[in-house]
ZABAFI-231096 format. One record per residue (C-alpha): residue in one letter; x, y, z. Coordinates in nm, 4 decimals. Each point is the difference from the previous one (the first is absolute). Layout:
code|u|v|w
A|X|Y|Z
...
This chain:
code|u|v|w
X|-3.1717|-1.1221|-2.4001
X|-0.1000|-0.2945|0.2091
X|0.0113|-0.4068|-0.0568
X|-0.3853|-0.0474|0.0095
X|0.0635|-0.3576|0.0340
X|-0.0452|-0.1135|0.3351
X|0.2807|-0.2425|0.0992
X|-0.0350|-0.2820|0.2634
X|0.3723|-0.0972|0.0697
X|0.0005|-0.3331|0.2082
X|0.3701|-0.0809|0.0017
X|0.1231|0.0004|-0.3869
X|-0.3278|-0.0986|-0.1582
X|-0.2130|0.3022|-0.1677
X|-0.3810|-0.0157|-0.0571
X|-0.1980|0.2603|-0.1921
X|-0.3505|0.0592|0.0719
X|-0.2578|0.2641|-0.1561
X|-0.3198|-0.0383|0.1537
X|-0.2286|0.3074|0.0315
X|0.0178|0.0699|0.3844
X|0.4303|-0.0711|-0.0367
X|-0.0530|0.3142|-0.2484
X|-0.2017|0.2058|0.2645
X|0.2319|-0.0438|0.2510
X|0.3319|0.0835|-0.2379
X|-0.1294|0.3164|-0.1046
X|-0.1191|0.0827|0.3600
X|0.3521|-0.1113|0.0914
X|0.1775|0.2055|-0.3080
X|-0.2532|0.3138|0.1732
X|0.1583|-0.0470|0.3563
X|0.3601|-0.0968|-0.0232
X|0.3065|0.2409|0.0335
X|0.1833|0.1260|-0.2889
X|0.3986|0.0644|-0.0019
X|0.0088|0.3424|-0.0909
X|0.3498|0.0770|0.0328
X|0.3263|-0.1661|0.2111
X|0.2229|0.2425|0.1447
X|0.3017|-0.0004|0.1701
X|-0.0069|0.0268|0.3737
X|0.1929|0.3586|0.0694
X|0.2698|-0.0237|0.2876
X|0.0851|-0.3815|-0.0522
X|0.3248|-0.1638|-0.1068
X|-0.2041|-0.1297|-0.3113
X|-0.1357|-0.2812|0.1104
X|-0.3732|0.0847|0.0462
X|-0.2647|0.1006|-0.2216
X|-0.3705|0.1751|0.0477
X|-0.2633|-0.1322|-0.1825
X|-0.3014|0.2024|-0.0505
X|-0.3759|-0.1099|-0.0967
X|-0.2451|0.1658|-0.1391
X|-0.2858|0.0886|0.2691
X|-0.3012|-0.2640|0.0247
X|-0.3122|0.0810|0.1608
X|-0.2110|-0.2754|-0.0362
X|0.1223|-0.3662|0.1045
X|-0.1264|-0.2761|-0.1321
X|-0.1438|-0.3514|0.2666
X|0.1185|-0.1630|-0.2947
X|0.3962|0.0619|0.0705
X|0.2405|-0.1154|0.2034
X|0.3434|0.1298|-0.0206
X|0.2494|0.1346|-0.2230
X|0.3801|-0.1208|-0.0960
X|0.2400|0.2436|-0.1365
X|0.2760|-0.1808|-0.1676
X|0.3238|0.1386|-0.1497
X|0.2591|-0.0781|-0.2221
X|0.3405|0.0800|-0.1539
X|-0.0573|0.2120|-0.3543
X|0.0550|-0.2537|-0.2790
X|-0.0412|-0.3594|0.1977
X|-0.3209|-0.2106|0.0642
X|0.0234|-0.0475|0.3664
X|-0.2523|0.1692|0.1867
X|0.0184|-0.0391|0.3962
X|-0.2507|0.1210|0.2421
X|0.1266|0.2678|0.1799
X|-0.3495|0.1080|0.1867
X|-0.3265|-0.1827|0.1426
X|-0.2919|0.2296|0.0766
X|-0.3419|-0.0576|0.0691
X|-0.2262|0.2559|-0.1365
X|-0.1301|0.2609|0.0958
X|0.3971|0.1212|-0.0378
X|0.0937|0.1729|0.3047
X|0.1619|0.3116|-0.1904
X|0.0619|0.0835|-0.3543
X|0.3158|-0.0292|0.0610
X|0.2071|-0.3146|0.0407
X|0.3817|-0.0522|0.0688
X|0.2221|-0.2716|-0.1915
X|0.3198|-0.0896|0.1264
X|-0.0511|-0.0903|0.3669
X|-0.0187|-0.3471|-0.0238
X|0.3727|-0.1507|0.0430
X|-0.0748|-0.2621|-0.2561
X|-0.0968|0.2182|-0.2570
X|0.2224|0.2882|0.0219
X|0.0325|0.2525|-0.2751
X|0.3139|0.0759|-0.1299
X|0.0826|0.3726|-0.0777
X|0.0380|0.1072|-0.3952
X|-0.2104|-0.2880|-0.0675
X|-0.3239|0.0510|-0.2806
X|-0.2703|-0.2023|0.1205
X|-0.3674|-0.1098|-0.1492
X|-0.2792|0.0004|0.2428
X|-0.3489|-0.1898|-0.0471
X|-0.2818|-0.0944|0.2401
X|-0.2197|-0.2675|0.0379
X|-0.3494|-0.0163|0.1678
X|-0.1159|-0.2847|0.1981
X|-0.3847|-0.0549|0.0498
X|-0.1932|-0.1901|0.2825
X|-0.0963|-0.3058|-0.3072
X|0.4161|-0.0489|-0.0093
X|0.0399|0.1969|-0.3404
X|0.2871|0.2232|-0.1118
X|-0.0322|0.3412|-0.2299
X|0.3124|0.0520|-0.0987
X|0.0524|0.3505|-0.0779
X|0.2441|0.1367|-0.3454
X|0.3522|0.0489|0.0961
X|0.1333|0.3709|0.1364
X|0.2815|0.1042|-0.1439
X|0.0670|0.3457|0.0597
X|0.1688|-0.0412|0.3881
X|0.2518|0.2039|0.0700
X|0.3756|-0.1370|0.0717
X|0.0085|-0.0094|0.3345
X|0.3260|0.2475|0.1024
X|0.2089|-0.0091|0.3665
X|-0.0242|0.4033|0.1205
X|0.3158|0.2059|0.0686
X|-0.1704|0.2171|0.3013
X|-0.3013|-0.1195|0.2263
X|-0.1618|0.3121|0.0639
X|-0.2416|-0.1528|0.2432
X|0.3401|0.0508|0.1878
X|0.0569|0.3547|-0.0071
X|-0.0620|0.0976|0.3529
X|0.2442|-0.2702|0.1065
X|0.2806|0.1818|-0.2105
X|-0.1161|0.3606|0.1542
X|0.0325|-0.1523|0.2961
X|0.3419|-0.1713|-0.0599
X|0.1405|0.3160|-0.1524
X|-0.1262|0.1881|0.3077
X|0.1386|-0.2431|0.2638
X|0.3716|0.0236|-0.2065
X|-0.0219|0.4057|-0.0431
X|-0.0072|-0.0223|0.3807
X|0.2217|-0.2187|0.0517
X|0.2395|0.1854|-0.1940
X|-0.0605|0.3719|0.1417
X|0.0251|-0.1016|0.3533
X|0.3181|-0.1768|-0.0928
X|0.1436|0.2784|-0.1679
X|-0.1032|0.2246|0.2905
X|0.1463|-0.2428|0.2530
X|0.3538|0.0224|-0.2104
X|-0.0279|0.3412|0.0554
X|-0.0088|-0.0089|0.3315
X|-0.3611|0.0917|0.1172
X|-0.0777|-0.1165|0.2854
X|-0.3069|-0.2254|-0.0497
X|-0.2551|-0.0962|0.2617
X|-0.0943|-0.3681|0.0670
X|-0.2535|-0.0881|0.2821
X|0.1685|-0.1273|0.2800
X|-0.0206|-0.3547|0.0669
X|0.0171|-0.1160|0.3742
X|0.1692|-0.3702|-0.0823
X|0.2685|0.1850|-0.2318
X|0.0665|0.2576|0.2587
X|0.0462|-0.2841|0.2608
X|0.2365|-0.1597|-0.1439
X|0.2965|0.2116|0.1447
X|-0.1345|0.0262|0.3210
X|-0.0245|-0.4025|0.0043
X|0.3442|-0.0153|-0.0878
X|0.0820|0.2526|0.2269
X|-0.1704|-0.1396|0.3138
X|0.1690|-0.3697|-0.1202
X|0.3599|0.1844|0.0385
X|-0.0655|0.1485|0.3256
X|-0.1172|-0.3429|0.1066
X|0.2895|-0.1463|-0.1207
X|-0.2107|-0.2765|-0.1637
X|0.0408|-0.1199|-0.3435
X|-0.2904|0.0586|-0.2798
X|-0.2208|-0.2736|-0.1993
X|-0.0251|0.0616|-0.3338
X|-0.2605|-0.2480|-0.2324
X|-0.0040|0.1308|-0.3387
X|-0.3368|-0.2517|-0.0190
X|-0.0137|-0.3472|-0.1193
X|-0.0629|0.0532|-0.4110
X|0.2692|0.0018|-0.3058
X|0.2063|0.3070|-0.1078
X|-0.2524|0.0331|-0.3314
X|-0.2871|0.1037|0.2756
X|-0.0549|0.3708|0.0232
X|0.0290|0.0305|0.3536
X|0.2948|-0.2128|0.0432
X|0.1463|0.2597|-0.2272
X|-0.0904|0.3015|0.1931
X|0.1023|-0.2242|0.3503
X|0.3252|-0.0145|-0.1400
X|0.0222|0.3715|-0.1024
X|-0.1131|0.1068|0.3659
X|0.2580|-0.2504|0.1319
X|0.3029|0.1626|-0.1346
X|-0.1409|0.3149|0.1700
X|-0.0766|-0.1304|0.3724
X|0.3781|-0.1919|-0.0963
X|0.1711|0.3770|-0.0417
X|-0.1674|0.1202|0.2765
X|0.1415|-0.3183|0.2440
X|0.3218|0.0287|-0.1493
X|0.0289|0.3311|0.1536
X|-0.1528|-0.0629|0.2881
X|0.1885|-0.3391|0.0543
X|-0.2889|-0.1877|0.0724
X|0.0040|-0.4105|-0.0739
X|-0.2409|-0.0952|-0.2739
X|-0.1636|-0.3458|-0.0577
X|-0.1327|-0.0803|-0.3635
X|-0.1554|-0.3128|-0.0154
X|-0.1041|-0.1663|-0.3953
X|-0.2059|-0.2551|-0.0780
X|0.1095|0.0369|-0.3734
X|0.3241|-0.0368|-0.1353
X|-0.0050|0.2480|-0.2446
X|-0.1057|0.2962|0.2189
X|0.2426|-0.1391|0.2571
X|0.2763|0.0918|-0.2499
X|-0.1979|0.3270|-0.1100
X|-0.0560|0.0942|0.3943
X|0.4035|-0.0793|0.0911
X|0.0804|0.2192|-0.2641
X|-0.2139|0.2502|0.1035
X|0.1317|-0.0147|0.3336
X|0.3308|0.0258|-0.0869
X|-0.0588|0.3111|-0.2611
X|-0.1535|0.1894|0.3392
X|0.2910|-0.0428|0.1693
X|0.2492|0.1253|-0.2787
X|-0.2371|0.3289|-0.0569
X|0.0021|0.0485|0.3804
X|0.3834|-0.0322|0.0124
X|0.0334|-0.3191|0.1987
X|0.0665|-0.2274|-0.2022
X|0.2187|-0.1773|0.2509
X|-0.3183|-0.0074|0.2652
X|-0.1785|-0.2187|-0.2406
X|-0.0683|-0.3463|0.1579
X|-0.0413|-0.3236|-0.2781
X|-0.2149|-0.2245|0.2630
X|-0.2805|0.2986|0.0168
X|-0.1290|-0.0996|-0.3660
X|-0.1185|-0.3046|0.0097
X|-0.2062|-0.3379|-0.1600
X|-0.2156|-0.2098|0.2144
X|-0.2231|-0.1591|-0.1986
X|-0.2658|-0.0544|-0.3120
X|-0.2693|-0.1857|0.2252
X|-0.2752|0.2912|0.1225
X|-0.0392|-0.1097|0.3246
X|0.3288|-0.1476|0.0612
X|0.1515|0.3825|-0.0640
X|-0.3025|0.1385|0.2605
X|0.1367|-0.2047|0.2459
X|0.3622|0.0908|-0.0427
X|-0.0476|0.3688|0.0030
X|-0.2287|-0.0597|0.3230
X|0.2840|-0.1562|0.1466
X|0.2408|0.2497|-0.0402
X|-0.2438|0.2538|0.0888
X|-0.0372|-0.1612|0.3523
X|0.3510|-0.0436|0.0428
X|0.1551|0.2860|-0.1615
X|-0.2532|0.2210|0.1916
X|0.0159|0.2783|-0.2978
X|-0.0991|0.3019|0.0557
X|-0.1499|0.1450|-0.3444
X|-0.1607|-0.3101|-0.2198
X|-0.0491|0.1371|-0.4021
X|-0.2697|-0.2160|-0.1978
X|0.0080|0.1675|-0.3128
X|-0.0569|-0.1849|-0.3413
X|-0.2887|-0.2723|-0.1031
X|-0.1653|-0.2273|0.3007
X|-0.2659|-0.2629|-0.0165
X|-0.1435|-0.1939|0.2787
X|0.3298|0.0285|0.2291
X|-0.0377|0.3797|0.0439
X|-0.2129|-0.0792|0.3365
X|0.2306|-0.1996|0.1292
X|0.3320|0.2040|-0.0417
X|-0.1654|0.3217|0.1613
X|-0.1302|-0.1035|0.2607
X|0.2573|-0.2030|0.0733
X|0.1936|0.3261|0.0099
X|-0.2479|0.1568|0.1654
X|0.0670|-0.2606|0.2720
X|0.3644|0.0857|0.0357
X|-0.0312|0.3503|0.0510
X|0.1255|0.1822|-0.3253
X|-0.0793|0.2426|-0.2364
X|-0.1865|-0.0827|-0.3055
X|-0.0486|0.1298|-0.3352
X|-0.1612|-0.2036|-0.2723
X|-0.1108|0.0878|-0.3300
X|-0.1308|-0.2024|-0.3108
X|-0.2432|0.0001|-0.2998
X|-0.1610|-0.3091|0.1148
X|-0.3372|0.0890|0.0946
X|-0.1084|-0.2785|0.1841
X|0.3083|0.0309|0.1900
X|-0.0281|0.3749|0.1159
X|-0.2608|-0.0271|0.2682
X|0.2289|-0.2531|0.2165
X|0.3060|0.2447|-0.0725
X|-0.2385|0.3008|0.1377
X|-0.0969|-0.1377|0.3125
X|0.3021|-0.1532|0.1159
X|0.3055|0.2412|-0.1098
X|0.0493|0.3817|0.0958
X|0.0030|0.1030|-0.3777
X|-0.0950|-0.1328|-0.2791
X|0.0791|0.1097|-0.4017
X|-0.3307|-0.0543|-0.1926
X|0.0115|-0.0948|-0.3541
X|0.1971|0.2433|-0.1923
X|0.1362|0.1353|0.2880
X|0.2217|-0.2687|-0.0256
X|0.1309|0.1384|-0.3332
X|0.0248|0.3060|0.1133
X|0.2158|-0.0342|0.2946
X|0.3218|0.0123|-0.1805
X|-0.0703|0.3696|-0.2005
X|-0.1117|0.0860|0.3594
X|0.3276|-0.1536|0.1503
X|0.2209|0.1107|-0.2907
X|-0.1695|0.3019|-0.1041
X|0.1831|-0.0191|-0.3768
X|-0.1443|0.2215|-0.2263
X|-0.0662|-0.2604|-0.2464
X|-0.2541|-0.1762|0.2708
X|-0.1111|0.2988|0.1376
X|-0.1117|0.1009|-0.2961
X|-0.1794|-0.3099|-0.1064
X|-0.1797|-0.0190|0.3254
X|-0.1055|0.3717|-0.0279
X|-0.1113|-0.1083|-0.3236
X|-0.2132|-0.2881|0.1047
X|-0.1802|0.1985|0.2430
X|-0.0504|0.3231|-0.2200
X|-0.1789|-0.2440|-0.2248
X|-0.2090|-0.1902|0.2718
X|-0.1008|0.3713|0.0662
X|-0.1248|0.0447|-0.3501
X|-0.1697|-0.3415|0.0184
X|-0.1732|0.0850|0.3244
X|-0.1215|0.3811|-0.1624
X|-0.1547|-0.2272|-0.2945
X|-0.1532|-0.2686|0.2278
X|-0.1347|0.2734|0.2552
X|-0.1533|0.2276|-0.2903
X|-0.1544|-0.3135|-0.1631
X|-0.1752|-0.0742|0.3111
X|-0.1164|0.3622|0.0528
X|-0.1203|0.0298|-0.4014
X|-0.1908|-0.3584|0.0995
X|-0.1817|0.1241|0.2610
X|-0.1002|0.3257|-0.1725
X|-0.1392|-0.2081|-0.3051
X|-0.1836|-0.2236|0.2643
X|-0.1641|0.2940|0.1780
X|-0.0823|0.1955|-0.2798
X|-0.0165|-0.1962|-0.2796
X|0.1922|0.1838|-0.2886
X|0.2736|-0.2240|-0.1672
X|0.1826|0.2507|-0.1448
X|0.1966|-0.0101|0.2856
X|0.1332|-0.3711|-0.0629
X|0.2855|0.1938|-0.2297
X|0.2506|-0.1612|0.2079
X|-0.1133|-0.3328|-0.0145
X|-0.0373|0.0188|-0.3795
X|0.3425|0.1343|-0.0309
X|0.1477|-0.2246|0.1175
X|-0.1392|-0.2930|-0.0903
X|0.0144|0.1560|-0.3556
X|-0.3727|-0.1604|-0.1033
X|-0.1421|0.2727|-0.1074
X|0.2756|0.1932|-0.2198
């Protein structure tokens, strides 16, 4: 099965030699080096990876260095070397296909063959394999079946709280102290007679939370409508500027004064970070508001805005999904929206069933998430103490391993 010619390849030039201790140490080597025993194709792949397996080798041989695997197309002559490993092999099982330059191109037949490399410089090249399998893309990855249980979960919840919220159930959400604020700020601004500040945050309309600002904004813009309270909105992009007039303006119609609705309280200051800091400082130290609304996406200005604010006597609620930006929000405003909060002010605000019912949703399924977590830990700590795995079930389910 083997070349028992040892071949010393020094660029393109090829000596043979066949001296007795050459001969010891090729059929020590042909004892010691890895067979190809079968290539298969890697399960859960698009097709473009391949398993090669060896047959198992006990004993090594001083005598040996490494091992190439090279590969080729079925029916051509070029071989390329796909894998380098020095022997002992690490596993019996090698992968082809990871190396970018090499790739492997699903529905392909390929020819395998490997060559040994001793510590003298010689190469035993090994016959070609030819009975790989054609390496095939999957339809279903079912190393991702708990991810669809979970998904379908999370979307049957979704839709039964929704349908219960169209009914008309009345669903429970936790309260939140900054959502719950927010009429009493605008409240306490009307019986001050001062206007409102309004900074829907300094990011683009494709940002999440300049999204949900906006939604919140045509709330607090009903609720001042009715109360007749003056509004400020100051932009520092153009494009939420247009969003945020528009916004505005919708509030006013759904609160029936249109009429009431001022142009000049939407407006643009400016693109520059700083520049737009120091603006909206300014007109909180002359315009004296009474109720200041930071609600969207902040970065390092967020200290400098509140407590400014803080300085000039109002109201504050804040709220953002900037991490880093959170802790200056929390100590210098009287509420702040955490995270998702954020999001969920306007189903709170609102309360249309559609929202409802996906924030119902979202928290029935953090529930289930926190059941699975908390029983995990419990299960862990019983297999710890008493040393029986057969309580692991959970883990094994649902990392699907064992099944």
């Amino acid at each position: 099965m083997w070349d028992f010619a040892a071949v010393s390849i020094i660029g393109d030039n090829i000596s043979w030699r066949s001296d007795l201790a050459l001969t010891l140490v090729l059929l020590t080597a042909l004892c010691s080096t890895p067979e190809i025993i079968s290539v298969l194709n890697a399960p859960n792949d698009d097709g473009s990876t391949l398993i090669i397996q060896f047959e198992e080798v006990i004993d090594t041989s001083d005598e040996l260095a490494g091992l190439l695997v090279q590969r080729r197309e079925e029916g051509t002559d070029q071989w390329m070397t796909v894998l380098s490993e020095a022997l002992p092999l690490p596993s019996e099982e090698l992968y082809d296909g990871y190396d970018p330059d090499y790739p492997i191109s699903p529905g392909t037949q390929y020819e395998f063959r490997t060559i040994t490399l001793t510590m003298e410089g010689d190469s035993l090249v090994a016959p070609v394999f030819t009975g790989a399998e054609i390496p095939r893309g999957e339809w279903y990855n079912t190393d991702e079946t708990p991810v669809l249980i979970g998904c379908a979960l999370f979307l049957f919840l979704i839709l039964f709280y929704f349908k219960m919220a169209q009914r008309g159930v009345e669903l429970y959400l936790r309260p939140i102290a900054g959502i719950e604020a927010i009429d009493e700020a605008i409240g306490r601004a009307t019986e001050m007679g001062k206007p409102i500040l309004y900074v829907p945050g300094l990011s683009t309309i494709g940002d999440v939370a300049t999204i949900a600002s906006l939604t919140i904004l045509g709330r607090v813009a009903r609720k001042v409508a009715e109360y007749q309270t003056p509004l400020m909105v100051p932009n520092c992009d153009p494009i939420v500027y247009t969003v945020a007039e528009e916004t505005v303006r919708q509030g006013y119609l759904e609160a029936g004064r249109p009429d009431a609705f001022d142009n000049d309280s939407v407006f643009f200051l400016t693109q520059s970070q700083f520049a737009y800091v120091a603006g909206v400082n300014g007109i909180m130290m002359r315009e004296k508001p009474a109720t200041n609304f930071y609600l969207g996406m902040f970065w390092a200005e967020s200290l400098i805005l509140a407590e400014t604010g803080s300085l000039s006597g109002a109201i504050q609620i804040a709220g953002t999904d900037a991490v880093t930006q959170l802790p200056f929000f929390i100590t210098t405003c009287d509420y702040t929206l955490i995270g998702e909060e954020l999001y969920a002010a306007s189903a709170y605000l609102g309360r249309e069933p559609k929202q409802l019912g996906s924030i119902k949703g979202q928290d029935a399924c953090k529930a289930v998430m926190m059941f699975i977590i908390g029983l995990g830990i419990i299960l862990s700590i019983i297999s710890a103490i008493t040393g029986n795995e057969s309580v692991m079930f959970l883990g094994r389910l649902l990392s699907l391993s064992d099944v």
